[in-house]
C-alpha positions in Angstrom: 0.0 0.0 0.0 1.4 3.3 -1.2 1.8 6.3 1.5 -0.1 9.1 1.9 1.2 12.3 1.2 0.8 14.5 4.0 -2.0 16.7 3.3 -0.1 20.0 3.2 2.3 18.7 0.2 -0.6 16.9 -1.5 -2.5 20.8 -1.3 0.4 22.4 -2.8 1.0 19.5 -5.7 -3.0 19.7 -6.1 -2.0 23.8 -6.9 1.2 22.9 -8.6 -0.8 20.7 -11.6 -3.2 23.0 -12.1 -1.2 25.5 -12.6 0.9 23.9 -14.9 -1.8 22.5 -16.9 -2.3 25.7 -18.1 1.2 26.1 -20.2 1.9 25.5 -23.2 4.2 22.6 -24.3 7.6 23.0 -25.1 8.1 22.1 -29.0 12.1 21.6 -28.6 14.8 20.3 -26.1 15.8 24.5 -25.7 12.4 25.2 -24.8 12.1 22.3 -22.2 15.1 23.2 -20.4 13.6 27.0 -20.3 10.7 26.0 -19.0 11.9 24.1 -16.8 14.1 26.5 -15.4 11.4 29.4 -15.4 9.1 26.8 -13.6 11.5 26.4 -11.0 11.9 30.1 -10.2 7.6 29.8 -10.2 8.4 28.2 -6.8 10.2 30.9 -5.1 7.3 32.0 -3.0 6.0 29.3 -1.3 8.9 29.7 0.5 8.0 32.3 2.3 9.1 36.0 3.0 12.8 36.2 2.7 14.3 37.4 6.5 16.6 40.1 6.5 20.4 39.0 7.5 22.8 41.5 8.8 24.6 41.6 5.7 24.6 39.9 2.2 27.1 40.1 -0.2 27.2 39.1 -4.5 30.6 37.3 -5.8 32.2 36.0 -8.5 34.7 33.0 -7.4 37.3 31.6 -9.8 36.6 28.1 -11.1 37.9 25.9 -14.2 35.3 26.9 -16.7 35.0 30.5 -15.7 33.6 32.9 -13.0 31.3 31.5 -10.6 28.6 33.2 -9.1 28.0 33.3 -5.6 25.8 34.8 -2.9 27.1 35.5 0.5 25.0 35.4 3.9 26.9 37.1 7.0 24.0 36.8 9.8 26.7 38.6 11.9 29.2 41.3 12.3 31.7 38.9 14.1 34.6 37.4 12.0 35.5 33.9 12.9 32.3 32.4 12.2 31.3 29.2 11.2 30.9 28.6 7.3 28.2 26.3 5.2 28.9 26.3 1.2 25.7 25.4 -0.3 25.0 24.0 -3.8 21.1 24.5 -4.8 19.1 21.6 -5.8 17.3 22.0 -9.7 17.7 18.6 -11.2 21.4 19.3 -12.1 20.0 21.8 -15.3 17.6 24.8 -13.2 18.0 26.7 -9.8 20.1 29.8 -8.9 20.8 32.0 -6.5 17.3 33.2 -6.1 15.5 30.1 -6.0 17.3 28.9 -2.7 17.9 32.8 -1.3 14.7 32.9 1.4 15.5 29.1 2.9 19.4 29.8 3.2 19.1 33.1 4.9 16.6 31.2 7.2 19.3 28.9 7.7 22.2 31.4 8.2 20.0 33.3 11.0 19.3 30.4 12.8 22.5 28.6 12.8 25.2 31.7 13.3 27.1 30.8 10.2 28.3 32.5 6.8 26.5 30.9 4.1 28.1 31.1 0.6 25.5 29.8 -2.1 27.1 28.4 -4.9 25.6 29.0 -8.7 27.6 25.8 -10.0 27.4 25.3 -14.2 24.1 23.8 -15.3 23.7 21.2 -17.8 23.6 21.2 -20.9 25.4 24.2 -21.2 28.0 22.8 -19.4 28.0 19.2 -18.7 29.2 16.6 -16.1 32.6 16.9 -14.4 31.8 21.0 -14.7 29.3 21.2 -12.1 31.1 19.1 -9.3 34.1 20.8 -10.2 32.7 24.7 -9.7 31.6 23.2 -6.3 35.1 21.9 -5.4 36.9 25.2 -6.7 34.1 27.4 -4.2 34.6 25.3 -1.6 38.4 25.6 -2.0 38.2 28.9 -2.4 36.1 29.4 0.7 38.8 27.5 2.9 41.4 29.5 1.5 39.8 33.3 1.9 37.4 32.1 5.1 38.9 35.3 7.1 38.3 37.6 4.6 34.0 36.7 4.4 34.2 36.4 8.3 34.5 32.4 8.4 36.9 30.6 9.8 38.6 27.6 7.3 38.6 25.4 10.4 35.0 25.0 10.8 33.9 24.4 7.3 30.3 22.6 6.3 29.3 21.9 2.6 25.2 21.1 2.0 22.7 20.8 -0.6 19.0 19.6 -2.0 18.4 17.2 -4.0 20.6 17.7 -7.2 22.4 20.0 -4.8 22.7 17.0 -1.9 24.6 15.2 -5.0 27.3 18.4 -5.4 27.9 18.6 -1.4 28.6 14.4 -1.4 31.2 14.5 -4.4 32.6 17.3 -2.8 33.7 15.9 0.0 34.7 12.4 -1.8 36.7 15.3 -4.0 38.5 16.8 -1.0 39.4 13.5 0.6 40.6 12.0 -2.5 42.5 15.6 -3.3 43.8 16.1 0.5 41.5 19.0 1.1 40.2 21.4 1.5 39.0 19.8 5.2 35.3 19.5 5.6 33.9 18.8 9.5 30.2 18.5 8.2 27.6 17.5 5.2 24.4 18.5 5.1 22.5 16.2 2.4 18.8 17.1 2.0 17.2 14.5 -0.1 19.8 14.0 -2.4 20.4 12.9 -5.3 23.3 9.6 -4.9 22.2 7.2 -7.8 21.9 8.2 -11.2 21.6 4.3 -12.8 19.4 2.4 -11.1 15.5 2.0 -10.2 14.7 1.7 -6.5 11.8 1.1 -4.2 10.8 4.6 -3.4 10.9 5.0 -7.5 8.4 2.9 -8.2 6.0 3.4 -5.5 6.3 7.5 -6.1 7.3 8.0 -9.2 4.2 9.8 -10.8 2.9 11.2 -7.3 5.5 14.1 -6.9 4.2 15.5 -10.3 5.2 17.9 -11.2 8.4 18.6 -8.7 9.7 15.4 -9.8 8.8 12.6 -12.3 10.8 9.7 -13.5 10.5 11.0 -17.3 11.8 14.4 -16.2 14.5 12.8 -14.4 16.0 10.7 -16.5 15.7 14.0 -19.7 17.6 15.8 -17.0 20.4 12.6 -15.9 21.0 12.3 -20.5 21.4 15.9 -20.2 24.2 16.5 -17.5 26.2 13.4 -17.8 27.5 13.0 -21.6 27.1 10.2 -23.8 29.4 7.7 -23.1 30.8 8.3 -19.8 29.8 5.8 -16.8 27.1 7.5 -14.8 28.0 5.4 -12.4 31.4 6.6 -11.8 31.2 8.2 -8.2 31.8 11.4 -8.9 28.3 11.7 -10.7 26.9 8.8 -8.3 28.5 9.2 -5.1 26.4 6.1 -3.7 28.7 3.8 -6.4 32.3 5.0 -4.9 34.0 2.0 -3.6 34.9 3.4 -0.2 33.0 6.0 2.0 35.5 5.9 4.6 36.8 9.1 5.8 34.3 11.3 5.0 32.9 13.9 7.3 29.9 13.3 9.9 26.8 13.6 7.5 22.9 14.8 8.2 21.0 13.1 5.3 17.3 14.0 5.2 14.7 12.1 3.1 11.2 12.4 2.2 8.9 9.6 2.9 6.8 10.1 -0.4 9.9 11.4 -2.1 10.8 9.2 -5.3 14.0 9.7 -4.2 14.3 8.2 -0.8 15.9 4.9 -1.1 19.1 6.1 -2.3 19.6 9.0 0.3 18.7 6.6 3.1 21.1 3.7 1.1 23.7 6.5 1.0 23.5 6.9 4.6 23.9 4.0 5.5 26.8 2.9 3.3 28.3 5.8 5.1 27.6 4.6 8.8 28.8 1.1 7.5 32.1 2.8 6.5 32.3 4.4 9.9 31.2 8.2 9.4 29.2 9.4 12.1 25.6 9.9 10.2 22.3 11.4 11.5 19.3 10.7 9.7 15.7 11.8 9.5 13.0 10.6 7.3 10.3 13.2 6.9 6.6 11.6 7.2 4.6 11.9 4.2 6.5 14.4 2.9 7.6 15.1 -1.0 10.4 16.1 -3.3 11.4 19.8 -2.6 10.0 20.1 0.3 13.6 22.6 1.5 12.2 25.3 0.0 8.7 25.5 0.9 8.6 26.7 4.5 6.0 29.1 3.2 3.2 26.8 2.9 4.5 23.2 4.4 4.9 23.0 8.4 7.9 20.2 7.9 9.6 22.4 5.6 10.1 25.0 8.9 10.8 22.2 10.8 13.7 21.1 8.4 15.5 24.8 8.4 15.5 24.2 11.7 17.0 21.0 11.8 20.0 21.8 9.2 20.2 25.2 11.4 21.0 23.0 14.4 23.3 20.1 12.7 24.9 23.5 11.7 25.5 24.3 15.6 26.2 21.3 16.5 28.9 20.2 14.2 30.8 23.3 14.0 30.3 25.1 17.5 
C-alpha cells in the first residue's frame, strides 16, 4: 500500500498541476530546459518571505570553466564564524541563487554561520565533471579566503537539496581523494546519490511528486548533464557507487517519505555509517520532493531549516 502524502504537500502539488496544466508545451529540447528553469523560479514564493540578515554580499569566485557566481550570507558582524557552502538543488540543469535565497538566509539566521551559495554550471550548457568541479573550486576557495568573508577555514560545512545534496557528497569524496580542503560536516537534504538504477521509493512515487519530480523528467535531465558515453556510475556523478565511503565527514541526510528519491539518500547513509562516518538521519513523514524550499506553505519544511540550522550548531560550534 502506497503512503499518503501529507495533506499540506498533497495541497500544494494539487495547486502545482493546475497551474501547470495551463502552459503551453515545449516544442524543442531549448524550450524544455527553459521551462523548466522558469518553472522552478515559479516556486520561489512558497517559500515564504525572505528574512533580512545582517549583511549579504554578491561574488564571483574563480573556477575551471569560468567565474562562478555566488551569494554571501553574513548573519553577523563577528569574524571567525562558522561557514556552510551550499549547492542549490534543480535537477542538475535549473535553480540559482534566487530560487534557494529565502531558505538559506533562514538557515544562516538560525545557525550563526556564513552561508556562501554556490551558482555551479548547469547542464547542458555545461556538462558533467563541470558542475562538481565549480563546487570543489568554491569550496576551495572558501577554505582559502574564510577570514576575509568572516568564516573561519577550520569550521567548514558543505550542503545541498536534491541535485544540490549530490554536489555537497562529491565534494567531500573530492576533498578526501584531493587532500583538502577539510570539511567537518555535510548537510544532504534528499539527495540525489544514484543516477543508474530504479529503487523502491521509485516505483511506489514516481508519478505522485508530479510535477516537482517525475521519473520521465529525471531521467531528460540525468542524459542531459552526464555526456554520452561516460559511466554514470562513476562516483563522482553517483556518489552512492564510490568503492569506499571511509573518511568522510559526519553527515545529516534528510529524506522524504513520499519522495521518489528516498531509497538512495537513506542507502547513501547507511553505506556511510557502515564505513564508519558518524551519520544522523531523518526521514520526513509523508513528505515530498522539494520540500527545503517550501517553508512558506508546508509545516515540515520549517521544521527542516531548523534542523540543518542546528546540525549546523552542533557540528561546527
Amino acid at each position: 500500500m502506497t503512503t499518503p502524502i501529507a495533506p499540506q504537500a498533497q495541497a500544494l502539488l494539487d495547486q502545482m498541476n493546475a497551474q501547470a496544466g495551463n502552459a503551453p508545451p515545449a516544442s524543442s529540447p531549448q524550450e524544455q530546459v527553459a521551462a523548466q528553469r522558469q518553472a522552478y523560479r515559479a516556486t520561489i514564493p512558497l517559500a515564504g518571505a525572505p528574512e533580512p540578515v545582517r549583511r549579504i554580499e554578491e561574488r564571483t569566485l574563480p573556477g575551471p570553466g569560468g567565474a562562478i557566481p555566488a551569494r554571501i550570507y553574513r548573519p553577523l558582524e563577528e569574524s571567525g564564524l562558522p561557514v556552510l557552502v551550499y549547492f542549490h538543488g534543480g535537477g542538475f540543469v535549473a535553480g540559482d541563487l534566487d530560487t534557494h535565497d529565502a531558505p538559506l538566509r533562514a538557515v544562516a539566521n538560525r545557525s550563526g554561520c556564513v552561508i556562501v551559495s554556490v551558482a555551479y554550471g548547469l547542464a547542458p550548457e555545461r556538462p558533467f565533471p563541470a558542475a562538481p568541479e565549480d563546487c570543489c573550486a568554491a569550496t576551495q576557495w572558501v577554505a582559502e579566503h574564510a577570514a576575509e568573508i568572516g568564516a573561519d577555514a577550520a569550521r567548514l560545512a558543505v550542503g545541498g537539496d536534491s541535485a544540490g545534496g549530490n554536489m555537497a557528497a562529491v565534494v567531500c569524496l573530492m576533498a578526501r581523494d584531493r587532500g583538502g580542503p577539510r570539511i567537518r560536516h555535510q548537510a544532504l537534504l534528499y539527495p540525489d546519490t544514484e543516477l543508474t538504477e530504479d529503487t523502491e521509493s521509485w516505483r511506489a512515487f514516481a508519478d505522485t511528486n508530479r510535477p516537482i519530480l517525475t521519473r520521465t523528467g529525471k531521467l531528460a535531465n540525468i542524459a542531459l548533464y552526464v555526456p554520452a558515453g561516460v559511466d554514470k556510475k562513476t562516483p563522482y556523478a553517483s556518489p552512492l557507487h564510490a568503492p569506499s565511503l571511509a573518511n568522510l565527514p559526519p553527515a545529516l541526510v534528510v529524506t522524504g517519505e513520499c519522495d521518489p528519491q528516498r531509497d538512495e539518500g537513506e542507502a547513501y547513509a547507511e553505506r556511510l555509517g557502515a564505513s564508519g562516518v558518524l551519520v544522523s538521519h531523518t526521514r520526513y513523514p509523508g513528505m515530498i520532493h522539494g520540500f527545503f524550499q517550501f517553508a512558506g506553505v508546508l509545516d515540515a519544511s520549517r521544521q527542516l531549516i531548523e534542523q540543518t540550522a542546528s546540525s549546523l550548531k552542533a557540528a561546527l560550534g
